[in-house]
DRENTIFI-886229 format. One line per field, with one value per residue: x, y, z of N, C-alpha, C in turn; residue number from 1; residue in one letter. Coordinates in pm, 1 decimal, decimal comma, always signed. Each point is the difference from the previous one (the first is absolute). Example, Ala and Ser with C-alpha at 12.3 -4.5 7.8 and 13.67 -1.06 7.14 Angstrom:
! residues 2
nx = +1319,0  -35,0
ny = -569,0  +105,0
nz = +780,0  -72,0
cax = -89,0  +82,0
cay = +119,0  +119,0
caz = +0,0  +6,0
cx = +90,0  -77,0
cy = +120,0  +109,0
cz = +0,0  +73,0
seq = 1  2
type = a  s
END
This chain:
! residues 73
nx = +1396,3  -122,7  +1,1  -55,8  +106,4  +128,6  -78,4  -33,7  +114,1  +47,7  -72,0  +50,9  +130,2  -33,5  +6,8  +120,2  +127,3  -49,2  -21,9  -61,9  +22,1  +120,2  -45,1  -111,0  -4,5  +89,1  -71,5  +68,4  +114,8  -74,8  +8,4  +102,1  -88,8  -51,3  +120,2  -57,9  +118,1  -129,6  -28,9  +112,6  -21,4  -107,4  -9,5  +68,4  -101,6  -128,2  +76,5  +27,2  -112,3  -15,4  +95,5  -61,6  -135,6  +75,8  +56,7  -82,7  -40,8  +126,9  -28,8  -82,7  -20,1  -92,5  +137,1  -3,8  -20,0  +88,9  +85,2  -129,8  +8,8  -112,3  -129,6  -22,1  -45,2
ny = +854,4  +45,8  -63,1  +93,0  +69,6  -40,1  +56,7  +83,9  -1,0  -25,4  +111,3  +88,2  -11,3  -10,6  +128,9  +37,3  -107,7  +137,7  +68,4  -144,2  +81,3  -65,0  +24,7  +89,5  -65,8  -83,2  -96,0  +29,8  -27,6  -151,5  +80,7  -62,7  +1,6  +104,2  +78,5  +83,8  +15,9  +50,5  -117,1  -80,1  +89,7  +8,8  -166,8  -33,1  +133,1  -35,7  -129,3  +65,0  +28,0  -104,8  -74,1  +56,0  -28,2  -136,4  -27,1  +24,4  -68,6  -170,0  +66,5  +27,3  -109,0  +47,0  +101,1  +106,4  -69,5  -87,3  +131,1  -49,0  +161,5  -88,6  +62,3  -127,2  +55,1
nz = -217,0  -6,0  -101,6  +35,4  -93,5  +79,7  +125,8  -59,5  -50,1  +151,2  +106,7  -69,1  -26,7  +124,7  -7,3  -123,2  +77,2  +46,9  -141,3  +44,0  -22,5  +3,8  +116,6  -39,3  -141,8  +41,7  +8,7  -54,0  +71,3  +62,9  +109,8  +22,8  -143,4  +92,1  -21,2  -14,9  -77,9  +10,5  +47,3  -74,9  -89,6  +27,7  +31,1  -150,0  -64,3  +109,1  +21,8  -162,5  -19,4  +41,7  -73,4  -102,2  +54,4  +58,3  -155,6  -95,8  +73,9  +7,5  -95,2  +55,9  +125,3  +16,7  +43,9  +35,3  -120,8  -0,8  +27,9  -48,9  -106,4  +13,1  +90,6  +37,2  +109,1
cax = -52,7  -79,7  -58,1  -156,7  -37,8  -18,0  -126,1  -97,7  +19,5  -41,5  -147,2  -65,4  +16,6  -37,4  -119,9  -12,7  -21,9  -169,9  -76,8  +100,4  -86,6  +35,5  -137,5  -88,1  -56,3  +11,8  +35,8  +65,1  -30,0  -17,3  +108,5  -47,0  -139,4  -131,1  -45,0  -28,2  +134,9  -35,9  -28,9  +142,0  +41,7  +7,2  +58,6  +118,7  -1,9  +18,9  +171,6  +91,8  -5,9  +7,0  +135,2  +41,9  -41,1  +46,8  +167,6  -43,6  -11,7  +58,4  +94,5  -123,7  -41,4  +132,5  +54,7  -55,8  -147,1  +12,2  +69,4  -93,6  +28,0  -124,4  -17,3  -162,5  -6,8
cay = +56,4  -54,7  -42,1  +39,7  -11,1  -107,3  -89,0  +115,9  -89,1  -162,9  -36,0  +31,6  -152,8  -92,0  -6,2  -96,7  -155,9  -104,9  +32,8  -89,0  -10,5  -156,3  -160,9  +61,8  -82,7  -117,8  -74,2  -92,2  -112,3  -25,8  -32,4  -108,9  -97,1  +41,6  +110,3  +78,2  +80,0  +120,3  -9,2  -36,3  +122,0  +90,9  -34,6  +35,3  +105,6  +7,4  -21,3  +61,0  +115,0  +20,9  +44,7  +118,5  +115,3  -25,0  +55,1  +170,1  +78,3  +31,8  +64,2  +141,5  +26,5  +178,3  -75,9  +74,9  -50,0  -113,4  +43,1  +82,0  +68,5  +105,9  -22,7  -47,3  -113,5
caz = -123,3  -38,7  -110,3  -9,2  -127,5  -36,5  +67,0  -112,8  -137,6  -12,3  -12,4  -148,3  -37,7  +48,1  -74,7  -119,3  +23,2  +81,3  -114,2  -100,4  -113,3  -31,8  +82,8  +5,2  +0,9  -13,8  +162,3  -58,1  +29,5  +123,0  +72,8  +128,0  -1,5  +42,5  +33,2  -104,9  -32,0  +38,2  +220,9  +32,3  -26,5  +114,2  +145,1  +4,2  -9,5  +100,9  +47,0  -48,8  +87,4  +141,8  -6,0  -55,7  +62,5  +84,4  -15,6  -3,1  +141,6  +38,0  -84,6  -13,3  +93,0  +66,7  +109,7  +96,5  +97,0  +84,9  +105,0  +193,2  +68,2  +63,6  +124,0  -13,8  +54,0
cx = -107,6  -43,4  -112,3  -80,3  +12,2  -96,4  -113,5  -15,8  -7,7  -144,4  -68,1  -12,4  -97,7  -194,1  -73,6  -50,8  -120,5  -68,0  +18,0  -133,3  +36,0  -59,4  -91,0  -149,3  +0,9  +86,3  +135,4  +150,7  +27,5  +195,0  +14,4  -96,6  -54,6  +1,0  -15,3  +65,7  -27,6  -1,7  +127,3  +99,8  -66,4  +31,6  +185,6  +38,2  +11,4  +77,5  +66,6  -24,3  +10,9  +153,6  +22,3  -19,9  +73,2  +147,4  -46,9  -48,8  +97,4  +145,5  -101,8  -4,1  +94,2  +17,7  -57,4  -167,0  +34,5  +47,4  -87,2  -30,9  -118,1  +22,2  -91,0  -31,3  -154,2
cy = -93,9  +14,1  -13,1  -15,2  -224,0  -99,8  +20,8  -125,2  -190,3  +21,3  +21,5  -192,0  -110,4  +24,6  -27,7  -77,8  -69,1  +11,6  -144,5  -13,3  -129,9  -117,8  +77,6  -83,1  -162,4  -44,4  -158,2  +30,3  +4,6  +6,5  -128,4  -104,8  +56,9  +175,0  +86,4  +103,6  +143,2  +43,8  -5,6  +111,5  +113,8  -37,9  +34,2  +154,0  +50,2  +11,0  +82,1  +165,4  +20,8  -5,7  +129,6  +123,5  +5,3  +106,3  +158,1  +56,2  +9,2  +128,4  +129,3  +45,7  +134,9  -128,3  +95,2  -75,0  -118,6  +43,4  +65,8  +82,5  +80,4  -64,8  -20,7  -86,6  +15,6
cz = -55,9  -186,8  -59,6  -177,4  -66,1  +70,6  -77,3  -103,8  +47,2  +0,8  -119,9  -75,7  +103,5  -15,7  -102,6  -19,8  +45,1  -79,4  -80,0  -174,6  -91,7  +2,4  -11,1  +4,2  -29,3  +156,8  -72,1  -48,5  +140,6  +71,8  +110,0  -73,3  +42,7  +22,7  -150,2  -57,2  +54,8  +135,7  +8,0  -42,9  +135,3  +102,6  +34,2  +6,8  +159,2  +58,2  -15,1  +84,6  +121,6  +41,0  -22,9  +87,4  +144,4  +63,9  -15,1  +174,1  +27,3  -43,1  -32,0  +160,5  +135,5  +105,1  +115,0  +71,1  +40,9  +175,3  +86,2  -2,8  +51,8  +126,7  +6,7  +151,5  +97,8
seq = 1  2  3  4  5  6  7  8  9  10  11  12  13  14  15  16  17  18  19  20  21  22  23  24  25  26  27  28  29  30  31  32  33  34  35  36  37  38  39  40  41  42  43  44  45  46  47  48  49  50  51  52  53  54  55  56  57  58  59  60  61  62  63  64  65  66  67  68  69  70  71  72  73
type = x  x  x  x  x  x  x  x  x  x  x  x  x  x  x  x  x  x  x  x  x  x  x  x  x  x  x  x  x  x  x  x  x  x  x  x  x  x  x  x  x  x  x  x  x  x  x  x  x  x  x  x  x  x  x  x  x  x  x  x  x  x  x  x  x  x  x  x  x  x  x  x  x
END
């Protein structure tokens, strides 16, 4: 059974999140001493999606297309 209305709603939210109207305009404060709260908010954003979008294949993806079933040769 796949959960389609609740994959709808993480991407709704993870889209949000990339809107960071927060750091918009100020590079401060520095993360590490040298990175810019804004580069360090999307570098962590990245990550996060790429988890996210990770578990949604794996919990969206049909099972009928992993099993072969064309004939291709």
């Amino acid at each position: 059974m796949t959960n389609k209305p609740a994959a709808a709603l993480i991407m709704a939210a993870v889209y949000a999140l990339h809107q960071d109207i927060w750091y918009w305009r100020q590079a401060r404060p520095l993360v590490f001493g040298v990175l810019p709260i804004g580069l360090f908010y999307h570098a962590a954003y990245t990550l996060a999606t790429a988890v996210i979008l990770s578990l949604l294949v794996r919990m969206l993806w049909p099972a009928d297309v992993d099993e072969g079933t064309g004939a291709r040769e």
